[in-house]
Each structure stands twice: as C-alpha cells, then as structure tokens.
C-alpha positions as CSV (number, residue, x, y, z in Angstrom):
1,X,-21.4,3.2,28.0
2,X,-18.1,3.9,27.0
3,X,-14.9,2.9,28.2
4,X,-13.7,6.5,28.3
5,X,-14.1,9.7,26.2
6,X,-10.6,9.4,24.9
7,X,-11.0,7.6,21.6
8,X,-8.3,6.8,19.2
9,X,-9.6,5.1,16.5
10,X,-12.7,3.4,15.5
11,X,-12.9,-0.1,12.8
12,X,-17.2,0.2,11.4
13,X,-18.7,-3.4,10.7
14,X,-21.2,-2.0,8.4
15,X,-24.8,-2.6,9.1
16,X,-23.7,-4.7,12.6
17,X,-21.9,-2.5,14.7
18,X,-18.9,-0.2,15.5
19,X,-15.4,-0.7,17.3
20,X,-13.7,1.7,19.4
21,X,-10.7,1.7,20.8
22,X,-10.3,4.0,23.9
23,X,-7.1,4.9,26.5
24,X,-9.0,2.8,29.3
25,X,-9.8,-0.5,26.7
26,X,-11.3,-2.0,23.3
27,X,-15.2,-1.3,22.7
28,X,-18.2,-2.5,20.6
29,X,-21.6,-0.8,20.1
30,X,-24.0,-3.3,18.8
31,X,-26.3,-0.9,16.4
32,X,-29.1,-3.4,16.7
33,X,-29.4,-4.1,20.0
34,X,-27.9,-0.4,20.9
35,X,-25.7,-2.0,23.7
36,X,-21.8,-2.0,24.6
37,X,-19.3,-4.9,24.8
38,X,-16.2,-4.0,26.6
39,X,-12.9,-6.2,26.2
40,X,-9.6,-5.0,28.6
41,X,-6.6,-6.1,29.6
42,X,-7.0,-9.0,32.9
43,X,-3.4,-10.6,33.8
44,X,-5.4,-13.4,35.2
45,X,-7.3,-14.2,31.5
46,X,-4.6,-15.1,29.1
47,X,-7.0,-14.6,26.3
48,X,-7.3,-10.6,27.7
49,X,-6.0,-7.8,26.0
50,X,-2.6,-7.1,26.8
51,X,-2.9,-3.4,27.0
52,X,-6.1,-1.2,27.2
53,X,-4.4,1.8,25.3
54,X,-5.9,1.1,21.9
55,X,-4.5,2.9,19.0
56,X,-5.6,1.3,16.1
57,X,-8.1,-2.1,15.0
58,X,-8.1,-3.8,11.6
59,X,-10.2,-6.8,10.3
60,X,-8.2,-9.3,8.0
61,X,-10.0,-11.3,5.5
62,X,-10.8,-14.0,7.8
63,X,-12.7,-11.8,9.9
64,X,-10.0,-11.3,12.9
65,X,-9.1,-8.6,14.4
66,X,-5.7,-6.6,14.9
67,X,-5.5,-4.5,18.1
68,X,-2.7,-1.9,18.1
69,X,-2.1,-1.3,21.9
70,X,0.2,1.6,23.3
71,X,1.7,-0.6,25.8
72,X,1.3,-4.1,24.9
73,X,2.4,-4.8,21.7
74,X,-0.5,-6.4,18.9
75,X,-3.1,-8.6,19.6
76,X,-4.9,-10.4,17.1
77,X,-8.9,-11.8,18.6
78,X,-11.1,-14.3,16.8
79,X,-13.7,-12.0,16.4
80,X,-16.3,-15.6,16.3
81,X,-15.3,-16.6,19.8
82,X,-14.3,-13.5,21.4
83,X,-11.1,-14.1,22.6
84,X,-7.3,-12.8,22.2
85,X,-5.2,-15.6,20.1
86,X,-2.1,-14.1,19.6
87,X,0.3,-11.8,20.8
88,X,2.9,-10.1,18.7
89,X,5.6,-8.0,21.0
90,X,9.2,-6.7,20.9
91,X,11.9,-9.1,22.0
92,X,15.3,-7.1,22.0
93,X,17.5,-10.5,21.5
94,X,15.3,-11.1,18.5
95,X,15.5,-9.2,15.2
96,X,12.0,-11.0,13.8
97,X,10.2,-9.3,15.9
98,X,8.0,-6.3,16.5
99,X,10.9,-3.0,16.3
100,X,8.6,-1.9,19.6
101,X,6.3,-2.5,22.0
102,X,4.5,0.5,21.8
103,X,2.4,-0.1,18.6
104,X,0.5,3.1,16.8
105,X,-1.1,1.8,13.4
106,X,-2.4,-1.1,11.1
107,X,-2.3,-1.3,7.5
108,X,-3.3,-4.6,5.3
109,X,-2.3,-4.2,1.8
110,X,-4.2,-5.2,-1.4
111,X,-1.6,-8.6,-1.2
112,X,-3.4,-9.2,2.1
113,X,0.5,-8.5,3.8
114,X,0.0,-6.8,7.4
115,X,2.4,-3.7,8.3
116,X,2.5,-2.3,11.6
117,X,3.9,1.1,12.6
118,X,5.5,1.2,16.1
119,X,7.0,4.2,18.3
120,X,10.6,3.0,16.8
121,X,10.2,1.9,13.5
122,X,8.2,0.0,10.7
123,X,7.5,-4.1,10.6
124,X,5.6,-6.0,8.0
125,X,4.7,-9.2,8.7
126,X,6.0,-12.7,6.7
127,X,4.8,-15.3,5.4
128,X,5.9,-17.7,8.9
129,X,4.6,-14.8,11.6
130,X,7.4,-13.0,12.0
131,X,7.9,-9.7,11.0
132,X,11.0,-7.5,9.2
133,X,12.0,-4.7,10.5
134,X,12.0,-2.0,8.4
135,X,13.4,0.9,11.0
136,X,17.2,1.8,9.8
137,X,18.5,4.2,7.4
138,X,14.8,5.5,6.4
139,X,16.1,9.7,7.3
140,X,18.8,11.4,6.4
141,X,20.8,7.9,5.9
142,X,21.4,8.0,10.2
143,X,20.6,4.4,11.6
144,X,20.4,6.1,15.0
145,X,17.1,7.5,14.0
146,X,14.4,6.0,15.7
147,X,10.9,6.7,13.8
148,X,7.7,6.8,15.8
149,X,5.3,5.9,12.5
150,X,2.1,8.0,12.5
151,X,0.7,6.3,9.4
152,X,0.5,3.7,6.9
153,X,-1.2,4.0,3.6
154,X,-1.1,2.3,0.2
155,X,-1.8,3.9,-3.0
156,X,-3.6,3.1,-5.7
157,X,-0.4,1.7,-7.7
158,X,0.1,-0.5,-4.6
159,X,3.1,1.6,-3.1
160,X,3.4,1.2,0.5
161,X,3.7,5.1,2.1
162,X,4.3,5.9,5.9
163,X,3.8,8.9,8.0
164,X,6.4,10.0,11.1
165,X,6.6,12.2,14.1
166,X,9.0,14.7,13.3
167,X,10.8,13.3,10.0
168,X,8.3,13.7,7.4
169,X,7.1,10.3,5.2
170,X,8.7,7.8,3.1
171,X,7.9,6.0,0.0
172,X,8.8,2.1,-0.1
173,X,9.6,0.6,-3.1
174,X,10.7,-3.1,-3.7
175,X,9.4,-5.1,-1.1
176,X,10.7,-2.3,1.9
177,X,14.4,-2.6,0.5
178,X,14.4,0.7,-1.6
179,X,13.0,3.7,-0.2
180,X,12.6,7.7,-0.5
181,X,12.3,10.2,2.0
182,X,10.4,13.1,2.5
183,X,10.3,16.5,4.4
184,X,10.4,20.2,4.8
185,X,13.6,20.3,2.6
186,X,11.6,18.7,-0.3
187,X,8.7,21.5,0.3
188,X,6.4,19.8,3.4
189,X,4.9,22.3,5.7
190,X,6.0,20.3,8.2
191,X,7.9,17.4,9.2
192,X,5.2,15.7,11.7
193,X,2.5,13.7,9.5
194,X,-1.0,12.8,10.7
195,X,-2.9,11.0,7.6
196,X,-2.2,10.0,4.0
197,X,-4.8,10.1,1.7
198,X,-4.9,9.7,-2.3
199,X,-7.6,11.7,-4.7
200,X,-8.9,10.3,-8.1
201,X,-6.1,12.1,-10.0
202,X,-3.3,10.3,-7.8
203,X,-2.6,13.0,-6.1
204,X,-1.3,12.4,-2.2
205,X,-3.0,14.7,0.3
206,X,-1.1,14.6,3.6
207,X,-1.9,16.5,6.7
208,X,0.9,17.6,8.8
209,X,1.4,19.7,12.2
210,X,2.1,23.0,10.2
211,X,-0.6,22.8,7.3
212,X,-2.2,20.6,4.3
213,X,0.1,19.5,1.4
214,X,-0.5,17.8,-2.4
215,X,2.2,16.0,-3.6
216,X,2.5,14.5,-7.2
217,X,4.6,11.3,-6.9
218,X,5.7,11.3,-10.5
219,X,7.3,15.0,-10.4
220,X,8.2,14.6,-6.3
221,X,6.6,18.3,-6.4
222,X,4.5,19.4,-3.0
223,X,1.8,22.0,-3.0
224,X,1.0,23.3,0.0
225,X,-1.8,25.0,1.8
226,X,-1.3,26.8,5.6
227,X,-4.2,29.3,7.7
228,X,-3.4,31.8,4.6
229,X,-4.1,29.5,2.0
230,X,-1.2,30.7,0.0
231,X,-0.1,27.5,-2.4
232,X,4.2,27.3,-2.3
233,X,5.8,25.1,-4.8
C-alpha cells in the first residue's frame, strides 16, 4: 500500500500509472497490474533517494524524473532502469549551486529550462548543470530576505511567475535579471501563495492563505474574493 497517508504531490503517467510522493518516501501505483513500487532513501545504495520527504516530481522530455525532497536536495532517476542518477544539493562555498537543501517545487518551462523553488530562494538550471541563484533582492529590495518558494508557474506568454511563504509572488522578466514584486500592498489578500493558475482570458488566479485573487498582468490590478465573496479592487 502506501508509503504513508501524507501525500504531497502526485506526477500521472497517463494510461500507465501514477506517482506519489509521500513524507515516509517516493511511490508508484501501476494501474494495470493494480500494485505498488516503493523507492526510499538507503545510505548503503548510492542509487537511493536521498531523502524520503517528497515534495514535488516532474518528468523531463527524456522521460526522467525530478524528485524534490524536503531534506535532501533534488534527485533526478532514469525512470528506464529505476535508479537515482544525479544529485543536485546546496554547497555553501559554491554559488552554482542549489540556494538550499530543502527543495519545495519543479517547474520545466516551454524552452525545456528546469527551475526549482527551495526554502531560501529560486534556481534555474544552465545549460552545464549548474544552477543560478535567483534569491536576492526579489522583496522589498532587502537581500537579507530569504524566500521559501511555494510555487512555480509559467504563463501562457512564457513569463516565468513564483509563489512565497509570506511575501506574496513575483514576475521574472529577462532571463531572471528583471523582476516585479507582488503583495498585500498591491491588493493580495494575502501575502502567503499556494498555486498559480492562468484562465483562457490571461487572467492569473492565485490562491493565498487569506482568500482567492484575479490579477490582470497588463493593468497590475487584483480582484479579490474572501468567505464573503465581496470583489476589492
């Protein structure tokens, strides 16, 4: 059965089967064969997870997959042989690398580019492996901040949006170097973001700790929606 009943995120292969990432390790539920794999952490197998806190799975285009683990920083596992291939963590003396160990979402971008959202701060991956750090200056100009990144979303005019715990979202522009903040100053309903989402009139539809808000990008105008339904803005 399952690894345990906390789940954090789930990655569908459709028509084969379902990942599920769980506090207590990474599972798979074969839909034909109606049986589970399990896949943990085992400091004796170097091709183990590194963590079994899974927050969040990704497949790239060459059918690998990206495990975002609490504790352990990322793994990427050829999904073909079953086995962990890479490990991606934070490394203090070096700026290339992952802002934290404690990874919390997975975005790949229509320009097949990885981001990863970590406890203190945004990374996308380069070309060579390493990653940038994008984690200074994004709120209230303060490189001090540290961002735990909720989110990760891309629009459908390719702009790169993240979510935060307690300092609202942001809005990359130019390849990560230019960006715009927003928050409960701008007309949020709260500063703590759970999910981005984008409707069929461009509209973005983010969920936050305090209510539901619309935002228009092109007039940086919020609409927002508590228990009373009463729209502000």
């Amino acid at each position: 059965s399952l690894s345990h009943d906390n789940i954090k995120c789930l990655l569908l292969e459709e028509g084969k089967g379902i990942w599920i990432g769980t506090i207590k390790g990474l599972d798979y539920y074969d839909f034909k064969r109606k049986e589970f794999s399990h896949f943990k952490n085992n400091r004796e197998n170097r091709a183990g997870l590194p963590d079994d806190v899974i927050y969040d799975i990704l497949k790239d285009n060459s059918g690998n997959l990206w495990v975002a683990t609490y504790f352990g920083g990322l793994a990427r596992i050829n999904n073909a042989l079953g086995v962990v291939e890479n490990v991606y963590s934070h490394d203090p003396n070096n700026a290339r690398t992952l802002c934290s160990q404690t990874v919390t979402c997975l975005l790949k971008d229509s320009g097949n580019s990885l981001w990863v959202g970590t406890a203190s701060g945004l990374n996308k991956q380069l070309p060579d492996g390493s990653f940038l750090r994008i984690a200074a200056g994004l709120s209230n100009g303060s490189s001090d901040v540290e961002l735990y990144i909720t989110t990760i979303f891309e629009d459908s005019r390719k702009r790169i949006w993240d979510g935060t715990r307690g300092h609202g979202f942001h809005l990359l522009r130019d390849e990560a170097r230019s960006i715009r903040h927003f928050n409960i100053e701008d007309g949020l309903p709260g500063n703590s973001i759970y999910a981005i989402q984008e409707d069929a009139n461009g509209y973005l539809w983010i969920s936050t700790e305090n209510g539901l808000s619309r935002l228009d990008p092109d007039r940086s105008s919020f609409r927002s929606a508590m228990t009373t339904f009463i729209g502000v803005g």
